[in-house]
C-alpha positions in Angstrom: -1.8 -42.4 37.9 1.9 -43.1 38.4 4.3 -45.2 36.2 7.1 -47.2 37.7 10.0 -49.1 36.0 12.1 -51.2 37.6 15.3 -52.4 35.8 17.1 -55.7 35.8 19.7 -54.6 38.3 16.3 -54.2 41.1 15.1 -57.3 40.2 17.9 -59.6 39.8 16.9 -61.9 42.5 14.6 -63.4 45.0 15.8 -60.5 47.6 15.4 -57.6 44.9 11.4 -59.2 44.1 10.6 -58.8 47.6 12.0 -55.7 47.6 9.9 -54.2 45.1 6.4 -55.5 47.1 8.0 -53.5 49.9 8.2 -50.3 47.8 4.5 -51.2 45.9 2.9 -51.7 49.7 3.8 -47.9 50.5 2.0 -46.9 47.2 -1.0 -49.0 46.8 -3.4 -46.3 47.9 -2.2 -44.8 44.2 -2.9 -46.2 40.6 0.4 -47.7 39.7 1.3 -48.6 36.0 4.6 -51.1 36.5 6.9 -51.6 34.2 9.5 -54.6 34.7 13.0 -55.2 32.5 14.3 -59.1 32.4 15.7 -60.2 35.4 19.5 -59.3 35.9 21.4 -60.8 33.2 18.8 -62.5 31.4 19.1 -60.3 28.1 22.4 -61.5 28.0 21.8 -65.0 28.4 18.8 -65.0 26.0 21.4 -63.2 23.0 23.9 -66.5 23.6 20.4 -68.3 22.9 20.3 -65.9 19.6 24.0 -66.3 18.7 23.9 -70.1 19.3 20.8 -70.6 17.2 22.5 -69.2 14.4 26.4 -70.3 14.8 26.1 -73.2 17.3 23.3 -75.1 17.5 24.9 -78.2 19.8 25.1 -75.5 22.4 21.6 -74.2 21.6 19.6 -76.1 24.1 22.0 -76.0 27.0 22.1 -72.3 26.5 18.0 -72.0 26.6 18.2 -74.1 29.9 20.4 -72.1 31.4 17.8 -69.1 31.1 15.2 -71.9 32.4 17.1 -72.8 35.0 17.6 -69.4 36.8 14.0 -68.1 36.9 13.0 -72.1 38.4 15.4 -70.9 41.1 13.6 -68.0 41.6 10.2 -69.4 41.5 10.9 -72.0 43.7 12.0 -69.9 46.3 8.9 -67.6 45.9 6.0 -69.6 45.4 4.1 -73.5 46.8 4.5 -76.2 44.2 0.8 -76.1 43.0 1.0 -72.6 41.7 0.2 -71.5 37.9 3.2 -69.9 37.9 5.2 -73.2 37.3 2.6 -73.8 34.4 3.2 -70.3 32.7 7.1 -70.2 32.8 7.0 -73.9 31.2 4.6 -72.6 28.6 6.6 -69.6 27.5 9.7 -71.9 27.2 7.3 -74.9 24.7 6.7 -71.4 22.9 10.2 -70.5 22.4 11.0 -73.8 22.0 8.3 -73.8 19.0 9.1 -70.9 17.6 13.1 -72.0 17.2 11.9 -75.3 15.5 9.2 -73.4 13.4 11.3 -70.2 12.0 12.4 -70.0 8.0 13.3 -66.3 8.9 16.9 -65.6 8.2 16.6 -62.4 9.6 19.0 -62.0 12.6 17.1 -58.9 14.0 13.7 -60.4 13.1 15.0 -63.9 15.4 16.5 -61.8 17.8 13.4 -60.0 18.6 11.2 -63.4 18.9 13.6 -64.8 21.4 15.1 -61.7 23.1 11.8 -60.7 24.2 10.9 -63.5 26.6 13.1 -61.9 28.8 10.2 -59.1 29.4 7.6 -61.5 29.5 9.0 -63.7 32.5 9.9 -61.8 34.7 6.4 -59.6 34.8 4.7 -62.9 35.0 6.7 -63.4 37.9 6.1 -60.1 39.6 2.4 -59.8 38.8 1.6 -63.7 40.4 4.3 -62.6 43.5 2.3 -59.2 44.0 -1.4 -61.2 43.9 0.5 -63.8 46.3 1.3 -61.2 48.9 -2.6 -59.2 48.9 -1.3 -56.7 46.2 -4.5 -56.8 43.6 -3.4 -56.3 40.4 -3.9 -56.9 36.4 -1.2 -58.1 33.9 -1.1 -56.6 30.3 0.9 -57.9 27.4 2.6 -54.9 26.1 2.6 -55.8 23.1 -1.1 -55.3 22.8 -0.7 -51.4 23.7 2.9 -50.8 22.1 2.3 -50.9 18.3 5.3 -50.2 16.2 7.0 -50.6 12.8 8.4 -53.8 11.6 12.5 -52.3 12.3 13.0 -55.1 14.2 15.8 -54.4 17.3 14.8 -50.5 17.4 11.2 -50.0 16.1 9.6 -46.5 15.8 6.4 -46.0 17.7 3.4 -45.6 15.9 1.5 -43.4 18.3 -1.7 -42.9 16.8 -2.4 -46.7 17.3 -0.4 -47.0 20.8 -2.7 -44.2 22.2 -5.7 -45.8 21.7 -4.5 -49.3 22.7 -3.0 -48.3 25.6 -6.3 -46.4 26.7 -8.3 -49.9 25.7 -6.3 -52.0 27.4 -5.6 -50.5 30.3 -8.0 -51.3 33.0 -9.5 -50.0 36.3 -7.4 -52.1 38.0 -5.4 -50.1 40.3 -1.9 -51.7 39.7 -1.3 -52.8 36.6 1.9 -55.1 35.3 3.5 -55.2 32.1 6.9 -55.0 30.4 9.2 -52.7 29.3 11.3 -53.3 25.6 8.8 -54.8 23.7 5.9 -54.2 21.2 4.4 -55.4 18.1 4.1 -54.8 14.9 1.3 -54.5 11.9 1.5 -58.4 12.0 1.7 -58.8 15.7 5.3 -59.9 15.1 7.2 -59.1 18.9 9.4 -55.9 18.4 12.3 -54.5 20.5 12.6 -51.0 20.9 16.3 -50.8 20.9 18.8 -49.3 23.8 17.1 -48.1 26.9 13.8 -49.9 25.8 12.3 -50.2 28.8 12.8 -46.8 30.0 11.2 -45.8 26.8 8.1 -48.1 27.4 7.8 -46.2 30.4 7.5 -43.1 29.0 5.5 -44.1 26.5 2.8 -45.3 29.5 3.1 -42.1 31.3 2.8 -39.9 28.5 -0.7 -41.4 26.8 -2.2 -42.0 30.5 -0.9 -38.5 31.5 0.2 -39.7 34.1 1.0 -37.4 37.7 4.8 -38.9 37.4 7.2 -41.5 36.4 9.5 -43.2 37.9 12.5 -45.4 37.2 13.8 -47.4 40.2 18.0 -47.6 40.3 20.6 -49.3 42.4 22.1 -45.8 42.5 20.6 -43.1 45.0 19.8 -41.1 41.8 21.5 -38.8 39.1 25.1 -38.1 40.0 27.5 -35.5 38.5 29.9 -38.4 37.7 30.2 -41.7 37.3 31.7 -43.6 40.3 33.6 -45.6 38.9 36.1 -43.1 37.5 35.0 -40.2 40.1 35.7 -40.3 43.9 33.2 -37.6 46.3 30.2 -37.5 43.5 27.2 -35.6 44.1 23.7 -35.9 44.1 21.7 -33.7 41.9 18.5 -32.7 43.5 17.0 -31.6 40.3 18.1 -30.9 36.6 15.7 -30.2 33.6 14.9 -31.7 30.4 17.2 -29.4 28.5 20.0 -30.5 30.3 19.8 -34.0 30.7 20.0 -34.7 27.2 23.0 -32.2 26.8 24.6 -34.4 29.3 23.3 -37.6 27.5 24.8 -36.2 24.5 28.3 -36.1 25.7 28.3 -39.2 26.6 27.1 -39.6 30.0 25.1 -42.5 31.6 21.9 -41.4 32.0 18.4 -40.9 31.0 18.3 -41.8 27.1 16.5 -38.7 25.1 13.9 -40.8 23.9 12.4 -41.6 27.2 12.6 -38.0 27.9 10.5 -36.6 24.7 7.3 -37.4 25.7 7.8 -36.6 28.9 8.8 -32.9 28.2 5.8 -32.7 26.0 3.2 -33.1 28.8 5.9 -31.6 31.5 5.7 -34.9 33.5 8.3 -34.9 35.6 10.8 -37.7 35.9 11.7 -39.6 38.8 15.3 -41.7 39.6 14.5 -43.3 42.7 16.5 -45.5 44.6 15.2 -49.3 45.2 17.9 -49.3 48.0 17.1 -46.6 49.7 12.6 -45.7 48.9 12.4 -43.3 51.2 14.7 -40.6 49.7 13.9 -37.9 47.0 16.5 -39.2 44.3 16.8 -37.0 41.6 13.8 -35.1 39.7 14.2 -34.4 35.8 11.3 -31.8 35.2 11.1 -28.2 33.5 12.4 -25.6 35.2 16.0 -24.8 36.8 18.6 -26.1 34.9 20.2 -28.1 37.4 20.6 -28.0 41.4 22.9 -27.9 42.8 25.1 -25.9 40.3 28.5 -28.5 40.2 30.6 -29.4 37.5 29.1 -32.4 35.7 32.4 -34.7 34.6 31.9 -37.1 31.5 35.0 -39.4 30.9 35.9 -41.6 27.7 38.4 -43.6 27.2 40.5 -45.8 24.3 39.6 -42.6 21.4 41.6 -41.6 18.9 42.2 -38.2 17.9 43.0 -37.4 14.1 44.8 -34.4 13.2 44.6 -33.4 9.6 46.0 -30.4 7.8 46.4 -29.4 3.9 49.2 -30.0 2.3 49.6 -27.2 0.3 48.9 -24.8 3.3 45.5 -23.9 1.7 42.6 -23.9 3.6 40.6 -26.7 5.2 36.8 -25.5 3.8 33.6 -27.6 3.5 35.0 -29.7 0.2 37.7 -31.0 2.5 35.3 -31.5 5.6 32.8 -33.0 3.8 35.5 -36.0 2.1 36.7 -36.5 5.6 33.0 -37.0 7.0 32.3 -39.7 4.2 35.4 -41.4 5.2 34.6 -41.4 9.0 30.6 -42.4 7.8 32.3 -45.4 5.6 34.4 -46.4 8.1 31.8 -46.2 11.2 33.7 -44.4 13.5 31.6 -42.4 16.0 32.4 -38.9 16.1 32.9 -36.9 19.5 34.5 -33.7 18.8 35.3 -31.9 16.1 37.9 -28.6 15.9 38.9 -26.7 12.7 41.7 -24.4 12.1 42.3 -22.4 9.1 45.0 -25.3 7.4 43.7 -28.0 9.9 41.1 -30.3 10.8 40.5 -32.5 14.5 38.6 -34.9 15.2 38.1 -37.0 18.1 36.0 -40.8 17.3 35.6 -44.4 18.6 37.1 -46.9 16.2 34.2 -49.8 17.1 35.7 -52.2 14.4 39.1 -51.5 14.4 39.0 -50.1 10.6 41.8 -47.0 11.5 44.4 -49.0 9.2 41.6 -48.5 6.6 40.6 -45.0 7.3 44.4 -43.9 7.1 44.8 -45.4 3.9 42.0 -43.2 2.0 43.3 -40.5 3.5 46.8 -40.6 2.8 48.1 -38.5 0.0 45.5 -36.3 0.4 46.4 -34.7 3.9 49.3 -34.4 6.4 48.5 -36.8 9.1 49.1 -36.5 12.8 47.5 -39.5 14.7 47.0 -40.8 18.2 45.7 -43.5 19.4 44.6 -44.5 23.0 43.4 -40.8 23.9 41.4 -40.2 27.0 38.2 -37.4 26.6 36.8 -35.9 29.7 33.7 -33.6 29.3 32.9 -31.2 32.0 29.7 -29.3 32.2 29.2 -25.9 34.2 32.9 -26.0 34.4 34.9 -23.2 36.6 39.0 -23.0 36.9 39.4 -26.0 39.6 36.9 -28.3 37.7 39.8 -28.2 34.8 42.8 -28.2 37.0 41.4 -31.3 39.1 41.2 -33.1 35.2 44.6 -32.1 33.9 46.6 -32.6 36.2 49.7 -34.5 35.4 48.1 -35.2 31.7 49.7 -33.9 28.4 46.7 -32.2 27.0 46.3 -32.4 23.2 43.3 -31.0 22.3 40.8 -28.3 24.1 37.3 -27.1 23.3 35.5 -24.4 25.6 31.8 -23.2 24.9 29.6 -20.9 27.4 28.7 -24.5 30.0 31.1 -27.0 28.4 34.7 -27.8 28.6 36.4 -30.8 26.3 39.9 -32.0 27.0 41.2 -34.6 25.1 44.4 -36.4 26.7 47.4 -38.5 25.9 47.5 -42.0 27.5 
């Protein structure tokens, strides 16, 4: 048994769909679990639905057509008139449609969850009926009949006793098998979200109760790089990294396999697969136990728009855990998300994202208690399995505030 997931950005289209039968036609002498994400943007689109049933309802239905109108597009191009497919997509949207009339929940997350949802549930309806269209046999399971969760609507917690033995029910001898990533159920067969990197998650969950031989997860990217491309010219490939280190580099902040996806796989050493949908027919990157990571290159991790708070006594006494702990509780009131933190023996750093613009606030407590040395608009690069050139290819021609070296990891923290 394999699992595969394919994300929004591999099937955003009609070209990306029959993309993924090419890549399913080389593998359909295997038992394939597939696991599909909404189409492209249609999370997006189906939130506006959210927000507008809540804040605008004149927009409400012309927002719900919109997410209509782009999968008819796609099922027009893909399939003859008379197919049941026409008949399923215009009963999932009488459904939502239902539902929206029907609700007395005020519960934004609860809502959120209902609608959000149908994202999942279209476009694996899609895939399954285009896969059976083109000689592909395969079965379709609602994942919420195998996913059972909590009722934390937006990011429920698995309850894996249950999941394991519904997965094991539901799933068939079928060969190929089609479902969704993101969504579950709860206790009263609400629909539940399993929060960021859902669908990745769902994967794992799949390939960890079917112990299964790998998983997969199907990018527009030719697998793990050691940077992000976007703020990184001449990244590299990595051929291989382990567990371990993936979610050190997940920590720091970079884009990549979320830990919760990687759990259960570590558990049952299943190894990991990011496969390009571009490109089938190379290796991509393997996440697995073993070597740390291959080949051995700096791994850069940049953030942008922090700030960086420098606090020191004003009585020259030392900064010791009363003081630490009153600054945490203001950062913790506040929400700001901590990245690094440095102490001195009169001073205190620390590095955080202001999400909701609350620094006016935060300054404000602290004021009388602390000298205060603030910057705003500060620039963080991490670099894992740093060396000398890795730092001076990041500092140079920057006015470094702030620096924080372990054995692997180098922090740097920049004025703008």
């Amino acid at each position: 048994m394999k699992v595969f997931k394919f994300g929004g950005a591999s099937i955003k289209d009609i070209s990306s769909i029959k993309n993924i039968l090419k890549i399913i036609s080389t593998y359909n002498e295997d038992r394939l679990v597939i696991v599909v994400s909404a189409m492209g943007k249609t999370t997006n689109a189906l939130e506006l639905v959210v927000h507008n049933y809540f804040n605008n309802k004149e927009n409400l239905q012309a927002s719900i057509s919109e997410v209509y109108n782009f999968h008819s597009e796609i099922i027009n191009n893909l399939f003859e008139k008379s197919h049941p497919i026409f008949s399923d997509i215009s009963k999932s949207f009488e459904k939502l449609n239902s539902f929206i009339k029907a609700n007395k929940s005020p519960s934004y997350s609860f809502v959120y969850d209902q609608i959000v949802s149908l994202g999942e549930l279209l476009s694996s309806r899609i895939i399954h009926h285009f896969l059976l269209n083109n000689n592909i046999n395969c079965s379709f399971i609602d994942a919420r009949n195998c996913i059972k969760t909590n009722s934390k609507y937006r990011g429920a917690k698995v309850e894996w006793n249950i999941t394991n033995k519904k997965i094991k029910d539901y799933i068939s001898d079928s060969k190929i098998i089609v479902t969704q990533g993101f969504i579950g159920s709860d206790k009263n067969n609400f629909t539940v979200t399993l929060g960021r990197e859902g669908s990745d998650y769902s994967a794992a969950i799949f390939a960890y109760v079917l112990n299964a031989e790998s998983l997969s997860i199907w990018k527009d990217v030719p697998g793990l790089l050691n940077a992000d491309p976007k703020f990184f010219s001449n990244t590299k490939l990595l051929n291989q990294i382990s567990y371990s280190e993936t979610i050190e580099l997940a920590f720091y902040g970079a884009s990549i396999i979320h830990p919760k996806t990687l759990q259960p796989l570590q558990k049952k050493e299943i190894p990991l697969l990011v496969k390009s949908f571009k490109n089938p027919q190379s290796k991509g990157t393997i996440i697995s136990k073993g070597i740390d990571i291959n080949p051995l290159v700096p791994c850069y991790i940049f953030k942008e728009n922090l700030i960086l708070l420098k606090l020191s006594s004003l009585d020259f006494s030392f900064m010791v855990e009363d003081n630490i702990s009153d600054i945490f509780k203001e950062l913790h009131k506040f929400k700001m998300k901590v990245d690094v933190i440095q102490n001195s023996a009169i001073s205190f750093s620390v590095c955080f994202f202001d999400k909701y613009n609350k620094i006016k606030e935060l300054i404000k407590n602290l004021e009388g208690k602390y000298k205060i040395d603030l910057h705003k608009n500060v620039s963080l690069f991490t670099i894992r399995h740093f060396d000398e050139k890795s730092i001076k290819k990041i500092s140079n021609n920057r006015k470094l505030l702030l620096e924080q070296r372990t054995e692997k990891t180098v922090r740097l923290i920049f004025s703008n």
